[in-house]
N, C-alpha and C positions, 0 to 999 in steps of 0.2 A: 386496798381498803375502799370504804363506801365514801364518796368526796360530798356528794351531791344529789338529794331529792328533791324532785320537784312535781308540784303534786297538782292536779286543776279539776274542779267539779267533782271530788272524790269523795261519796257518802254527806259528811257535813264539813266539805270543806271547798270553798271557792278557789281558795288559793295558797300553796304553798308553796317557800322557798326552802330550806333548809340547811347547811351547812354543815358538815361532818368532819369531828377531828380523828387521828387516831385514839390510842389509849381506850377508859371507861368513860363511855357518855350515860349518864342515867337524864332518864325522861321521866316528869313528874307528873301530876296535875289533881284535881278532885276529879272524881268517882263521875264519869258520866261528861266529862269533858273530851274523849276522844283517844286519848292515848293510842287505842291500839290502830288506832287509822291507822299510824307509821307502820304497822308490821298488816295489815288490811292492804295499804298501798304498796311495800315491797313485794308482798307476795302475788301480787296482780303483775307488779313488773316482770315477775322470775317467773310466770309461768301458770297459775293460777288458774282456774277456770273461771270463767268472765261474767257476769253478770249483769241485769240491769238493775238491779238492785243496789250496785255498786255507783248509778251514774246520782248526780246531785240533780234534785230535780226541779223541773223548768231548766234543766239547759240541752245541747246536744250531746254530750258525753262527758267519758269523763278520759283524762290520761295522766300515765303515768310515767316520768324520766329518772332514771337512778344510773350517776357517773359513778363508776370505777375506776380506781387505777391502780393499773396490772403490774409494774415496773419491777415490782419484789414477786412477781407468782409469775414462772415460766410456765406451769401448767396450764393456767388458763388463757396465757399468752400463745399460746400452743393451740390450745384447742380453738383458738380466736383463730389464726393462722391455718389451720386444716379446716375452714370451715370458709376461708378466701376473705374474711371479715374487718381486718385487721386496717383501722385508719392508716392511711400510707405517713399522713400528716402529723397523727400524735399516737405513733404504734403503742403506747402506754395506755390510750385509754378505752376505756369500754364504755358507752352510752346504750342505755336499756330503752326502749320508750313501747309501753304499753297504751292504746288506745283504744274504746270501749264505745257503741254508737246507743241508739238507743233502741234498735230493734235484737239486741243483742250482740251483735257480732263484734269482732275484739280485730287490730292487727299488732300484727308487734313487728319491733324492728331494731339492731342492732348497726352501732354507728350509721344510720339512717338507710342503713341494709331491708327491705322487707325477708323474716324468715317464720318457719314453722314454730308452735311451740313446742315441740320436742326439739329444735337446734335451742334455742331460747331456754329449755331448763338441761342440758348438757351442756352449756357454756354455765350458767349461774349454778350447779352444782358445786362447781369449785368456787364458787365467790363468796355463796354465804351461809351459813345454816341459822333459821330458825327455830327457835326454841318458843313454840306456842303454847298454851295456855292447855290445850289440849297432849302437847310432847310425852307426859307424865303414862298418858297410854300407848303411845306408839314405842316407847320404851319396853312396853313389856313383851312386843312382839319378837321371837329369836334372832328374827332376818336382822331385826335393826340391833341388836346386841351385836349378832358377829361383824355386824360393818362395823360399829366402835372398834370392837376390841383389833379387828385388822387396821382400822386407819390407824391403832397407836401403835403398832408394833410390825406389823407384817408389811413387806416390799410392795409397796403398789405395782410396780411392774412385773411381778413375777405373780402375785395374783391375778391380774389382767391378763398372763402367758396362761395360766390357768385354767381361766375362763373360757379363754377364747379356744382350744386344747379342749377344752367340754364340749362347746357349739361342734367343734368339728367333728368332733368325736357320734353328737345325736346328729348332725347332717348325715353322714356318713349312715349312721345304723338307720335314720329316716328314708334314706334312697335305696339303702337294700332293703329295707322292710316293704318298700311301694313297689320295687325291682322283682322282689318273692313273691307277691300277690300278684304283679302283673302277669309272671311264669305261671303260676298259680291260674288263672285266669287263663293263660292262651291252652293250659294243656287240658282245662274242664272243656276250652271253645273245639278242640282237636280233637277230645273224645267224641263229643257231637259230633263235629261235621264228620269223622269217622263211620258212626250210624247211621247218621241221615245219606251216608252216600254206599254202604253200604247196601240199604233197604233201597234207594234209588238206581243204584246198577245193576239189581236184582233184574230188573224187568228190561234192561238191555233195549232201553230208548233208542231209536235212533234219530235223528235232526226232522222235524216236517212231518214225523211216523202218526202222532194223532190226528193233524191236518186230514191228511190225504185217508187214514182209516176212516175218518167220520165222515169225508165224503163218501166213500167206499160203501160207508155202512148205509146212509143214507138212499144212499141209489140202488143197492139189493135187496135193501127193506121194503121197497115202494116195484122190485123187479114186474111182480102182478099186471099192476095196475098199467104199469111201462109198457109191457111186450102188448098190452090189446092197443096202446093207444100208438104204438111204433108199429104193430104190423098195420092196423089201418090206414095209419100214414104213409108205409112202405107200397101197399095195395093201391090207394089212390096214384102216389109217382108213377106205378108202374101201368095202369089201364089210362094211357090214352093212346088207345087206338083211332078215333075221329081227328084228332090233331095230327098225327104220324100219317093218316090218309090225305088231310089238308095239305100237308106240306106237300105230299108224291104230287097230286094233283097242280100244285103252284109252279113245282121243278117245269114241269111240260107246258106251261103258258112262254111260249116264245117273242116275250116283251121284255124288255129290259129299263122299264122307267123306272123313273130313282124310285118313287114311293113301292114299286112293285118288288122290288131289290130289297129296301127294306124292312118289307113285312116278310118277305122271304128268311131274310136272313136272322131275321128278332126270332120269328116262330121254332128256325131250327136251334138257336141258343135255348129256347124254354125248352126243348127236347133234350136238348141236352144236359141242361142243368135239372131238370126233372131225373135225367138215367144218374147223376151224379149221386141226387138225393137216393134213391132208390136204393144205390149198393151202399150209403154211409148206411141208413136204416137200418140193411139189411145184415151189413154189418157188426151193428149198434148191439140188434136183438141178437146176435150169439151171445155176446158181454152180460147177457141177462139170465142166463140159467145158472139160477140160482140153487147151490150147495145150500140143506139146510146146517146142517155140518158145521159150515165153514162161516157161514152167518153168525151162530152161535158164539163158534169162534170169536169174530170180530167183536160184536154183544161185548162179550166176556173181558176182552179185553181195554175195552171203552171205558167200560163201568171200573177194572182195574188202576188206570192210568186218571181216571174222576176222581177218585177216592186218594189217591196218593197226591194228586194236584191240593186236593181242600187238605187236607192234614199239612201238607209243607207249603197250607196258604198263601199257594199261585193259582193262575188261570191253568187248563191245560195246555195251551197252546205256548204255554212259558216255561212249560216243565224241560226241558230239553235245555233252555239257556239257563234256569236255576241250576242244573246238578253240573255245568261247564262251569258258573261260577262258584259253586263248595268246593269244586279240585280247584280251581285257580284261590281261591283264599285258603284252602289247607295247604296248598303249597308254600303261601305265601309268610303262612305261620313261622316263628322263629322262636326261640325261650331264651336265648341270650344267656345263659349259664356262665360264659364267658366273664359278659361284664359282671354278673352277681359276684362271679368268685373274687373279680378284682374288688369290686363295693365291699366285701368280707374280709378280705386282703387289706385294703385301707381302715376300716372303722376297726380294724384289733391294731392299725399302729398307731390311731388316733385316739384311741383307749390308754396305747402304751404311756403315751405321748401324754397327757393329762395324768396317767396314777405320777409318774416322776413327780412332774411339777408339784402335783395334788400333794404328794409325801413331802415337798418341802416346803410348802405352806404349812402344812399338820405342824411341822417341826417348829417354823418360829411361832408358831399360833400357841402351841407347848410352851416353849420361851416365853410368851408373852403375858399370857395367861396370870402366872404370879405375880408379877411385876405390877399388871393394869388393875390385878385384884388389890395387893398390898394398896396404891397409889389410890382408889376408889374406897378403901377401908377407912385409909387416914384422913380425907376428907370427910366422910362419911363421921368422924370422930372429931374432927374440927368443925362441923356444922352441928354439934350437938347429940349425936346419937352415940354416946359412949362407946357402948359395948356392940356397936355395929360392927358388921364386915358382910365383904362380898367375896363369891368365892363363882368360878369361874368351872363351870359341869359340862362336860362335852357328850357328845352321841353320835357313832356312828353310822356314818349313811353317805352313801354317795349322789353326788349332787353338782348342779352349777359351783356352787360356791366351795368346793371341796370332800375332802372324805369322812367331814364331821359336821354334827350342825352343834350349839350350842346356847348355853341359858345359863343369866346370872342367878344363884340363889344366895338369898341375904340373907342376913343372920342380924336381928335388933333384939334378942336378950339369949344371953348364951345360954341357959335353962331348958330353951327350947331347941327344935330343929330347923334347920333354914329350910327355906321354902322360895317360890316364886316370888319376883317382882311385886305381880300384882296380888298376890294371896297373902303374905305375908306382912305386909307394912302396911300401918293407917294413912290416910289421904297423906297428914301432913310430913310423919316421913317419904313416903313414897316421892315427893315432889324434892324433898331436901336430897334424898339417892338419886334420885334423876338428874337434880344438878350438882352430884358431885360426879356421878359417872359422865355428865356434858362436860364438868371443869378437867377434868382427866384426860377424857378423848381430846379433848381442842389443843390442850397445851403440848400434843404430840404429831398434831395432822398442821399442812400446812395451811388451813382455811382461812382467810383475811378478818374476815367478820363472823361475829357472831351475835344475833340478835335475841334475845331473853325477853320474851312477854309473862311480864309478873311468875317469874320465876322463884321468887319470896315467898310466895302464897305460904302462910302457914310458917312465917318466920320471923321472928321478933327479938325483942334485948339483944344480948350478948353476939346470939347466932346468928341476928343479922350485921352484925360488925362484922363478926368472922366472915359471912357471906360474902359481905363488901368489900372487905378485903385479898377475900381470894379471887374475886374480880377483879380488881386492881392489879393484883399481879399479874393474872390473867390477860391483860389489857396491854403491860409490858410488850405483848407480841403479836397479839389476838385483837383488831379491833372488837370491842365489844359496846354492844348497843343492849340498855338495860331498862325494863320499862320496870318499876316499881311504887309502893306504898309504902317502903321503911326506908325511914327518917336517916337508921343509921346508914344502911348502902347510899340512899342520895346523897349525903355527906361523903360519902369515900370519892363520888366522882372524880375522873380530872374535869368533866363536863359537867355542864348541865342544862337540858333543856325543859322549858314549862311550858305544859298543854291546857290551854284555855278558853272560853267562850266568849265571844264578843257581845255588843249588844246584840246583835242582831242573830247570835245563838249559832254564831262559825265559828269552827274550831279554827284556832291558832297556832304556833308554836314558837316560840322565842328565846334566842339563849340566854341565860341571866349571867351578872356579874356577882360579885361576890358578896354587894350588902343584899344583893335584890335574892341569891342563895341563900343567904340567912334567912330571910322571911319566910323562903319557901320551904326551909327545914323545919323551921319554929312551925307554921303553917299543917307541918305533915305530922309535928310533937303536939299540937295543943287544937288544932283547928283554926276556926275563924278567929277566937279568943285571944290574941295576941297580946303577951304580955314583954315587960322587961326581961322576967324569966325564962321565958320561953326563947326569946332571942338570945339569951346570953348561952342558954343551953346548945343552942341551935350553934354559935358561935364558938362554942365551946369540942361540940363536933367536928364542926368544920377543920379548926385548931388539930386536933387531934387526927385526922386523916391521913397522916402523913406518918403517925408513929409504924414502925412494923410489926408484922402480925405472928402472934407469939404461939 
């Protein structure tokens, strides 16, 4: 149950304390005095998205503290415990504390844990539900129908095997769907490189082959030009006769001085190295008769191995390491057929594996069905609408949540045909079915608390007795926190708190005793105008609170 709210800079409130009993607390106040702060600040605790709208202003933020205690709910004691959370010191309690700065940003934190708000509302999931002002339409959505009708009848844990039996099941069919595109994928990349190595080994490359042809080519192209200016060159090496006479003439000088020695011996080196050049030259020009032929040839081929470089945009000088690396990656290709077949092998027992389960959820959801429909009818006929009932329509389809999805259709005058939630019932029924399907659900789920913001809307005399009193029973087991405008539910309370404005135009909240109850009943029967009458009526309520509800 909820022990303890405390509340600081929240909207129009400086400061609160709060106190919570079990049983029905109903919270009062006039119109415009704050009420729903309480259910504004819970929900900022539980997870809420943050606001600065929310902070009270001229301060630095706002925060929010809401003590639980877990001692009767092993589940959220549980999920307190899987989450490493769990006060070593007072393992019963849970402390919430939401915090809110003013540039926006929020932290939260759990027994003064810093955590995400996704741990923060999967802990508070099982702690409380609120039933806001807005509930009336989130009721008519299917999802939130079948989560009723499963909390009141169906096994939490075998739903949860379920569930989780699903996840595994689109894991599984998710890896081989990305495992078959990626096969898919290598054997579009294998046809390619098949081609492109195909139309590349055509021309039977070999390592350095364009290299050396372009020099090739280059030097038999220009062969012309080459053989006049190498035979000239070979012509001069070879006409020195005046030097080859200088040297005879130097042999026969019979001196031996050094300088005479070595111009001797330089002039025969340049003879020498001159006959060297002579035969390279000479050489050189045979390598110049030029085949036109074979030029062509070469031509032909140049311009070949250009044109297949720019199409598989390489240089050519790179074409020889490109078609070595298409066989080394088509070698290196694999399609893994192996593991797909095992991925297909798993996601049909992970199929299997979820219809079981799936068929025995269907089955008590079967079971359940009548029972939560009868028990939603007979409320539905205890809050005033006679000749109501609900009747529980299933449709099949396979999904997270099982092999059916489902929708309540009501029935409020039997003349007619039932229809939808929301198509079928005025504002003010629709709000009276909404909380008789909440009073239904809760008295079957293990939820500690339950929070009702003006959940009366649209209920008065009689049926708000009846209301109040199916609260009260409700309360028996159910904390319930009940924010309302009829006189008769506030009377039913075992509680009561009054929400009010100070001078200074801060909300309040205070619990009353039982003369200062009477005023605020008389108050909620007559207004400001308080009379004798009014209080004895008021008194007179209260008195009667206690009878059973017939």
């Amino acid at each position: 149950m909820l022990k303890q709210l405390t509340v600081r800079n929240f909207a129009l409130v400086e400061a609160l304390d709060i106190d919570l009993q079990p049983g029905l607390t109903v919270i009062t106040g006039e119109s415009g005095a704050g009420k729903s702060i309480l259910v504004g600040a819970l929900s900022l605790a539980f997870g809420q998205r943050a606001s600065i709208d929310l902070i009270r202003p001229g301060t630095e933020g706002a925060d929010v503290s809401a003590e639980f205690d877990v001692s009767d709910n092993p589940d959220a004691a549980g999920v307190l415990a899987s989450m490493e959370l769990t006060d070593p010191d007072h393992p019963e309690r849970v402390l919430l504390r939401r915090a809110v700065r003013p540039e926006g940003r929020s932290r939260a934190f759990v027994n003064g844990v810093p955590v995400t708000l996704a741990q923060l509302r999967t802990l508070t999931d099982g702690l409380v539900d609120i039933h806001g002002q807005d509930e009336n339409q989130r009721l008519v959505r299917r999802e939130v129908q079948l989560q009723l009708l499963d909390a009141y009848g169906v096994n939490p844990q075998l739903n949860a095997d379920m569930r989780d039996a699903y996840r595994a099941w689109q894991d599984t069919q998710r890896a081989a769907q990305a495992l078959r595109e990626s096969i898919s994928a290598i054997e579009d990349r294998e046809t390619l490189l098949r081609y492109q190595l195909d139309e590349l080994e055509h021309v039977q490359l070999e390592e350095g082959e364009f290299e050396r042809l372009e020099t090739d080519y280059r030097r038999l192209s220009q062969a012309r030009q080459l053989r006049g200016t190498i035979t000239e060159a070979a012509a001069t090496a070879e006409d020195l006769g005046p030097l080859r006479q200088a040297a005879s003439r130097l042999q026969d000088i019979g001196d031996n001085h050094h300088r005479l020695e070595a111009g001797r011996s330089a002039l025969l080196t340049a003879l020498q190295l001159a006959d060297d050049a002579h035969r390279d030259l000479t050489a050189y020009l045979h390598t110049l008769d030029v085949d036109e032929g074979v030029l062509g040839e070469m031509e032909n081929r140049l311009d070949a191995l250009q044109d297949l470089a720019r199409k598989h945009r390489v240089q050519p000088q790179q074409l020889y390491g490109h078609i070595e690396n298409l066989r080394s990656e088509l070698q290196g290709l694999t399609s893994n057929q192996d593991e797909l077949q095992m991925l297909q092998t798993q996601s049909e027992h992970a199929h299997g594996q979820f219809m079981i389960l799936a068929r025995k959820v269907s089955e008590q959801r079967a079971e359940t069905a009548g029972r939560f429909a009868s028990e939603v009818s007979a409320c539905m006929n205890t809050l005033g609408i006679a000749d109501g009932a609900l009747a529980v329509e299933f449709e099949a389809g396979e999904w997270e949540h099982g092999l059916e999805s489902l929708e309540f259709k009501i029935t409020t005058n039997p003349r007619y045909p039932s229809g939808s939630l929301g198509k079928i019932a005025s504002g003010g029924e629709r709000a009276r079915i909404s909380l008789a399907i909440e009073v239904a659900a809760a008295e079957k789920t293990a939820l500690p608390c339950l929070v009702l913001d003006e959940a009366d809307v649209g209920v008065g005399g009689a049926t708000a007795d009846v209301l109040g009193r199916l609260l009260r029973d409700l309360g028996a087991h159910t904390q319930v926190l009940c924010i309302t405008h009829a006189p008769q539910v506030a009377a039913l309370g075992d509680h009561h708190l009054l929400v009010e404005k100070d001078a200074k135009q801060d909300t309040r909240i205070s619990a009353l005793d039982t003369e200062q109850r009477t005023d605020e009943v008389a108050r909620m029967l007559a207004g400001s105008d308080l009379t004798d009458k009014t209080r004895a009526y008021a008194a007179t309520l209260l008195d009667e609170a206690t009878a059973p509800l017939h």
